[in-house]
NUFI-335575 format. One record per residue (C-alpha): residue number from 1; y, z, x. Coordinates in pm, whole numbers, plus 50000, padded with zeros to 5 digits. Layout:
<lumbas>
> drenmi | v | w | u
> NUM | Y | Z | X $
...
</lumbas>
This chain:
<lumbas>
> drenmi | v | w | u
> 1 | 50000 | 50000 | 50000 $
> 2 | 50319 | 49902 | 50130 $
> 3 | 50607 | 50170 | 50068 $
> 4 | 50968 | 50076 | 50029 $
> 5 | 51196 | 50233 | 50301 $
> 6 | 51544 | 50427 | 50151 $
> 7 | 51733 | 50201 | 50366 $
> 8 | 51622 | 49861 | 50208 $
> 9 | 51744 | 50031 | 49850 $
> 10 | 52056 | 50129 | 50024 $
> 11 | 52157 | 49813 | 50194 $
> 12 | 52094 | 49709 | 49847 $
> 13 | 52270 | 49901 | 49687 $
> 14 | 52590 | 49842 | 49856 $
> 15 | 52524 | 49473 | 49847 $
> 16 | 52541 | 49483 | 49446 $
> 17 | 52866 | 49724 | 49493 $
> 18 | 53034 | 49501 | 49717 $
> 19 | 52976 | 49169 | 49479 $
> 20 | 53102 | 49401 | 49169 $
> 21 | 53400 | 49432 | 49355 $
> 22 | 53448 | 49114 | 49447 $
> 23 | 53378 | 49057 | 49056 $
> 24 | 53660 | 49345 | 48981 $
> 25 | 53898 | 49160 | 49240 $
> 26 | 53906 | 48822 | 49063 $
> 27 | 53915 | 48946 | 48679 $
> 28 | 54257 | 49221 | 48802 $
> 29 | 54514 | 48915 | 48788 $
> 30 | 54394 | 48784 | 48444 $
> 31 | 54391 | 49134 | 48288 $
> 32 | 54707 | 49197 | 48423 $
> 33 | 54878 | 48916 | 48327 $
> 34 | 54726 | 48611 | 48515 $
> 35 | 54626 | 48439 | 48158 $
> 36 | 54971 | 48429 | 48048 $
> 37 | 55101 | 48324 | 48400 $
> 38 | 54803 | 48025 | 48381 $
> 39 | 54925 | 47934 | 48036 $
> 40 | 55311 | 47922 | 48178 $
> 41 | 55219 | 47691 | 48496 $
> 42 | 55035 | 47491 | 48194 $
> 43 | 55380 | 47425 | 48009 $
> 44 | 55169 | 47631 | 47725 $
> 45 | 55514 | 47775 | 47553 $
> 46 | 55767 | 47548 | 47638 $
> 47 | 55915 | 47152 | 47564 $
> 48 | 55870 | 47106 | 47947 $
> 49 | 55496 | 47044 | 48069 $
> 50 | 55625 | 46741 | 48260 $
> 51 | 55783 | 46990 | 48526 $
> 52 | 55648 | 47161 | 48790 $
> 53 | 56014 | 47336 | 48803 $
> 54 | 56184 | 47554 | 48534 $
> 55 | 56551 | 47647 | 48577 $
> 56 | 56761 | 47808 | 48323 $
> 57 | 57148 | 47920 | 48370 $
> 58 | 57285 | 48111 | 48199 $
> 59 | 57668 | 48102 | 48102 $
> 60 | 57854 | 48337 | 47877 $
> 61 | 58162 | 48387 | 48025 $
> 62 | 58534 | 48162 | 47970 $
> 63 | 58579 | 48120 | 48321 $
> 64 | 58580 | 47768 | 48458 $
> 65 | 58442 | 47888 | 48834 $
> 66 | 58147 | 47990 | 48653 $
> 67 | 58130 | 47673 | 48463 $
> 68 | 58175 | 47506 | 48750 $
> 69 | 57914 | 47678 | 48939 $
> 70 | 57687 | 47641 | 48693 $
> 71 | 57700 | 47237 | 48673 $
> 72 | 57685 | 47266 | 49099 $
> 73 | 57370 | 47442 | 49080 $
> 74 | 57183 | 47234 | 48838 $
> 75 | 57313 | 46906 | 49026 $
> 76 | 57182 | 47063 | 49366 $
> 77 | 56877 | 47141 | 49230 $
> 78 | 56778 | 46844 | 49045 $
> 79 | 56893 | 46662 | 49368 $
> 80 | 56661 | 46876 | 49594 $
> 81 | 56354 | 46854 | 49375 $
> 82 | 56407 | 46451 | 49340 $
> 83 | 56390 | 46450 | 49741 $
> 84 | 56089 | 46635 | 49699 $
> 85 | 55978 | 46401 | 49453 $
> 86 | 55893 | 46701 | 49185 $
> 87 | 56024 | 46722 | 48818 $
> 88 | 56267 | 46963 | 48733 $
> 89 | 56387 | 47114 | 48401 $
> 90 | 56729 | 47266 | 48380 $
> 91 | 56834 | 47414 | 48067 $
> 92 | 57253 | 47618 | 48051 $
> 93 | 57204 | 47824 | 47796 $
> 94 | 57591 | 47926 | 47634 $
> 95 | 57677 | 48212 | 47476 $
> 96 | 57971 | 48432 | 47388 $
> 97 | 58292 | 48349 | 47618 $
> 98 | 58109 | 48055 | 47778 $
> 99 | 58131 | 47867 | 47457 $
> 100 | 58430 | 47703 | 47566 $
> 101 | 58288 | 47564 | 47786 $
> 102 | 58062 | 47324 | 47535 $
> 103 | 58417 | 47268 | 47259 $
> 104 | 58574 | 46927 | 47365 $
> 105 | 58902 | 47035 | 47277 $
> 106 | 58869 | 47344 | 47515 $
> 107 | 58619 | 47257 | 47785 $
> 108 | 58790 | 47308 | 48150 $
> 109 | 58425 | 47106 | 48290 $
> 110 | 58448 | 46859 | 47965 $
> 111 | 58425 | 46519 | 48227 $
> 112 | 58186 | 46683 | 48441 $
> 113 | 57946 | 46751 | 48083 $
> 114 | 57947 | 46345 | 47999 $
> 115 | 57833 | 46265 | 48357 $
> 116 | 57526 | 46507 | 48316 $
> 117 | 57491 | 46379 | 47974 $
> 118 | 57478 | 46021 | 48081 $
> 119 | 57343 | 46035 | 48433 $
> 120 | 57056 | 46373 | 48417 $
> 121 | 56778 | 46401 | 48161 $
> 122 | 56676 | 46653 | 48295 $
> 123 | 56924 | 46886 | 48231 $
> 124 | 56983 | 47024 | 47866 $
> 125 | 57259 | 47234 | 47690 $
> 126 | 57167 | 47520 | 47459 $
> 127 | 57463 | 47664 | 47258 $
> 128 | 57392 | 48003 | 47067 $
> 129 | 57424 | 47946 | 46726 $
> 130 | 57535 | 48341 | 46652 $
> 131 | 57822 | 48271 | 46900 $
> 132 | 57929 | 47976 | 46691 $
> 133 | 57869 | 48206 | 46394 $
> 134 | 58122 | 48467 | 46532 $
> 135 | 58367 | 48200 | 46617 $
> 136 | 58313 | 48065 | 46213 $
> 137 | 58402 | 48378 | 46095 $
> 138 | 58689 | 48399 | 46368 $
> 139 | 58848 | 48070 | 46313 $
> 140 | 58796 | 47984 | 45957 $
> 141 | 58557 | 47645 | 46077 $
> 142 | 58252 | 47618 | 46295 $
> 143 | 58395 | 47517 | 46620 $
> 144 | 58283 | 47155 | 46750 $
> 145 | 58047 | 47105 | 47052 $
> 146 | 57930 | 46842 | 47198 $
> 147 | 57681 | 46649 | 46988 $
> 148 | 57383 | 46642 | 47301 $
> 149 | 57405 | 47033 | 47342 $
> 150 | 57058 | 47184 | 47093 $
> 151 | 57193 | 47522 | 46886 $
> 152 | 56946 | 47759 | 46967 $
> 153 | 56951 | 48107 | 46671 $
> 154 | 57045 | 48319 | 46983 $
> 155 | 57130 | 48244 | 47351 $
> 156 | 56982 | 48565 | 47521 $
> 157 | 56653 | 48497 | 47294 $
> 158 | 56695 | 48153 | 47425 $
> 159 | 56693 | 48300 | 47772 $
> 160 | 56402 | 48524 | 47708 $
> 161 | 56157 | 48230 | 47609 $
> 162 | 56227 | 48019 | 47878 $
> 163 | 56149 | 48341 | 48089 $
> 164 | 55842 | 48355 | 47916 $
> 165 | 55770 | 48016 | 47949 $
> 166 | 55813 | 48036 | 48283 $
> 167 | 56180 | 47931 | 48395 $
> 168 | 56357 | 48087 | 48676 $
> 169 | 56660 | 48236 | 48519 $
> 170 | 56987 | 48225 | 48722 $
> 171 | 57315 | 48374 | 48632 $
> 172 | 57616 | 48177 | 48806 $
</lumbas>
């Protein structure tokens, strides 16, 4: 009769530990969060599954440096990602002071607006529609925008979905 030595059950043992580990080690990320990070590099929750890159900026305040900065960033960007010959989706998301800068009338970046408008589509406008509500109530008429900007029910919602869809959000 042959007898089995401890050591062979040990070295066992700590084989079937060490692959349950290895096990635990892979599943971690997707309990913690990895499913929802696979479903964002997937385009799962958002308009943009053509992009490998998700920017959103945010501007909510009336000064035209910000504006201004805002526009640079999203022309750099989408300029560096074309070298690198990756897609890139920029959404400015407007709210509260920063309407003005998406009212015509008011707009200190209104030329720079129809050049993105006409020459990068890959860079959208969202305008909060309670700011515009506010300004309603304010002004006695909804304020005009420009007609290629989406009204979204609330810019800092807007800003939280595209963080959950993955964007990278950037305040100017």
């Amino acid at each position: 009769m042959h007898r089995r030595r401890p050591l062979h059950s040990a070295a066992l043992m700590s084989g079937v530990k060490m692959i349950a580990v290895g096990i635990w080690l892979t599943l971690m990320p997707m309990l913690a969060g990895g499913w929802a990070t696979s479903a964002k590099a997937q385009g799962a929750e958002d308009d943009s599954s053509f992009a490998t890159q998700r920017l959103a900026l945010q501007v909510s305040v009336d000064d035209e440096a910000v504006m201004r900065s805002a526009l640079d960033i999203a022309a750099n960007v989408s300029r560096f990602y074309s070298d690198q010959a990756e897609e890139v989706d920029i959404r400015i998301v407007v709210f509260g002071p920063g309407m003005t800068m998406l009212r015509p009338e008011m707009s200190p970046v209104m030329d720079r607006l129809k050049a993105f408008d006409q020459s990068m589509p890959n860079v959208s406008f969202a305008a909060c529609g309670n700011t515009l509500d506010s300004l309603e109530r304010a002004e006695g008429a909804r304020p005009e925008i420009v007609e290629y900007a989406d009204v979204v029910e609330a810019g800092v919602a807007e800003l939280m979905r595209l963080d959950q869809a993955g964007y990278t959000i950037v305040k100017p």
